[in-house]
C-alpha positions in Angstrom: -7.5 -10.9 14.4 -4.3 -10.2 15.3 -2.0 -6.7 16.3 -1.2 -6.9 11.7 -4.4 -5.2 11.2 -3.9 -2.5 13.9 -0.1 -1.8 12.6 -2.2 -1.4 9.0 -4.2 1.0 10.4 -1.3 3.1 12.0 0.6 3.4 8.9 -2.5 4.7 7.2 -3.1 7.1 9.7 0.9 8.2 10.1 0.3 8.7 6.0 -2.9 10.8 6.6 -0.6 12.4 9.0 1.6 13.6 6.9 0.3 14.4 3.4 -3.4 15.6 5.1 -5.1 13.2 3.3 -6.1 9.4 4.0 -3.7 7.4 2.0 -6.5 4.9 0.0 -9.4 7.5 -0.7 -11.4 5.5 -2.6 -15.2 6.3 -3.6 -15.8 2.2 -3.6 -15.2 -1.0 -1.8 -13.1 -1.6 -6.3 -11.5 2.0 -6.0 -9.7 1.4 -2.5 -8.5 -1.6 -3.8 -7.0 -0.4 -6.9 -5.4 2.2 -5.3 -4.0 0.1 -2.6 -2.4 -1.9 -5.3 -0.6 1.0 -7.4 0.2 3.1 -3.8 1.5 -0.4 -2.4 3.0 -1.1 -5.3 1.6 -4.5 -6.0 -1.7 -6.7 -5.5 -1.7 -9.0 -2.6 0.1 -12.0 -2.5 -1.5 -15.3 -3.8 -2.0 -17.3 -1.5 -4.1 -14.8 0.6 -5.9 -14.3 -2.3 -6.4 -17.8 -2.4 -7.9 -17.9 1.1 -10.3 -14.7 0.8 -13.1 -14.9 0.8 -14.2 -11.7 -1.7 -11.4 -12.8 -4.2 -13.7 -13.3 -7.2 -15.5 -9.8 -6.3 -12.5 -8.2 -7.3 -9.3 -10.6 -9.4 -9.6 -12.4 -12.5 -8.4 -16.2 -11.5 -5.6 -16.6 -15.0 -3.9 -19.4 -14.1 -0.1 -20.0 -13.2 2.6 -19.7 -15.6 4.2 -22.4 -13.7 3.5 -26.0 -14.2 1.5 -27.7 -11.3 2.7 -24.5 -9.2 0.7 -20.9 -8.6 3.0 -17.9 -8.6 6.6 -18.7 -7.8 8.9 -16.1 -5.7 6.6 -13.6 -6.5 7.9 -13.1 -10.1 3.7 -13.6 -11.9 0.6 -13.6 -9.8 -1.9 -16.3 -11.0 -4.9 -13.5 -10.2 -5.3 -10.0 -12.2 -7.4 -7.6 -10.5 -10.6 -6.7 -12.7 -11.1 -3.9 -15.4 -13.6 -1.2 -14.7 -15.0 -2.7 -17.4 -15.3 -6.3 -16.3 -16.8 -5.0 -13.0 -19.5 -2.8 -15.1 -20.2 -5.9 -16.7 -21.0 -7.9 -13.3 -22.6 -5.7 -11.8 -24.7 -4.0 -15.0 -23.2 -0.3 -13.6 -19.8 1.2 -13.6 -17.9 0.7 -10.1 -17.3 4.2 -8.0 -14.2 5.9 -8.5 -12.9 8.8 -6.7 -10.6 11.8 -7.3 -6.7 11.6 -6.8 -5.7 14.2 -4.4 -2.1 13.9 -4.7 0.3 12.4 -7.5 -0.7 8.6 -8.2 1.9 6.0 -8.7 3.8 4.3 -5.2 4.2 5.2 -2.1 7.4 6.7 -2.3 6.6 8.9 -4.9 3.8 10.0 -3.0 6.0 10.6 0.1 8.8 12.5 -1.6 6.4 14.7 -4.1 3.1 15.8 -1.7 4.1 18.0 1.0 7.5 19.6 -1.4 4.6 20.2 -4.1 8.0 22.5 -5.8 10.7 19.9 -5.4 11.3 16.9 -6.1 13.6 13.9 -4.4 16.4 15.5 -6.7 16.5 18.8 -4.9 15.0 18.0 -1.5 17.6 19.2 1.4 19.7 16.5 2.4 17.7 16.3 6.0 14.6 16.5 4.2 15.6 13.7 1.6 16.5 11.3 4.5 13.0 12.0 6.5 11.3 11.2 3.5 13.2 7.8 2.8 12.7 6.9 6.9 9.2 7.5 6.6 9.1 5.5 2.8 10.5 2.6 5.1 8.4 3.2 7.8 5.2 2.8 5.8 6.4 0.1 3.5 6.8 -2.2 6.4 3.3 -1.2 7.8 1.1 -0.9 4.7 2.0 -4.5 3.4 -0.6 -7.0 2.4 0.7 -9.9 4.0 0.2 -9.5 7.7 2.8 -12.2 8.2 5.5 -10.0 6.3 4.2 -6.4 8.2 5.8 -4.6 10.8 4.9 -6.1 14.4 4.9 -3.3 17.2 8.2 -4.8 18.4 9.9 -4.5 14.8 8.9 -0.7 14.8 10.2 0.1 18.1 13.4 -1.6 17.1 13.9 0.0 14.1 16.8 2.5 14.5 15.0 5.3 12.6 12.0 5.1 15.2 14.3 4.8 17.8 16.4 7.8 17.0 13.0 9.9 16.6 11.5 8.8 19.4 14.7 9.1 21.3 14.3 13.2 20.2 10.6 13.5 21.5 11.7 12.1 25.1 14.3 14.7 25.7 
């Protein structure tokens, strides 16, 4: 393992910081997984599904819509994660799926509705607005599938954001 699954980790927890809640609540191994993908915004890349080793527990192998080539530049994954359906198929009972405690879609829509449960991004203050796109940043870089594309400690503490709050904190 490397420091990509701790800087996972501490983006969930900054999340469950901030909105009170862990970030991927699910009731099942199926249910953190499909709310990973609509929080994240998107399933994990292919070729670390390729490499998995519980890929066929949970995607659909359809094929590439590129000749000779899996999914190029991101545009089509060649994987689909499963149905409920096809899962309660497999496994003869319906997978476990938990309550949403605060808005579903993205992160950022998470980010900018849960704490101003009577605003919205429209009407946030103008401080408030930027603190919520900082943090949007933040997270996007730490909650990404592809440990090779997430945040490394040294890319957080050279972020300007991070700087600039933790520059507030130290005086």
């Amino acid at each position: 393992y490397t420091t990509a699954i701790d800087m996972w980790s501490f983006g969930c927890i900054v999340a469950e910081l901030y909105i009170g809640l862990p970030l991927f609540p699910g009731a099942s191994e199926y249910d953190v997984l499909s709310r990973m993908i609509e929080i994240v915004g998107g399933q994990p890349p292919d070729d670390l599904l390729r490499e998995a080793k519980n890929t066929r527990k949970f995607f659909k192998h359809v094929g590439s819509i590129y000749p000779g080539n899996e999914a190029h530049n991101g545009l089509r994954s060649s994987y689909r994660i499963l149905t409920e359906d096809e899962v309660e198929a497999r496994d003869s009972k319906k997978p476990k799926i938990g309550k949403w405690y605060f808005p579903r879609g993205r992160l950022d829509r998470l980010i900018f509705a849960y704490p101003w449960k009577n605003l919205n991004e429209g009407n946030l203050p103008e401080t408030e607005k930027e603190d919520c796109l900082a943090l949007v940043d933040f997270l996007r870089g730490l909650v990404e599938f592809d440990p090779n594309k997430r945040w490394s400690p040294l890319q957080v503490l050279a972020n300007d954001k991070v700087r600039y709050y933790l520059s507030g904190l130290c005086t």
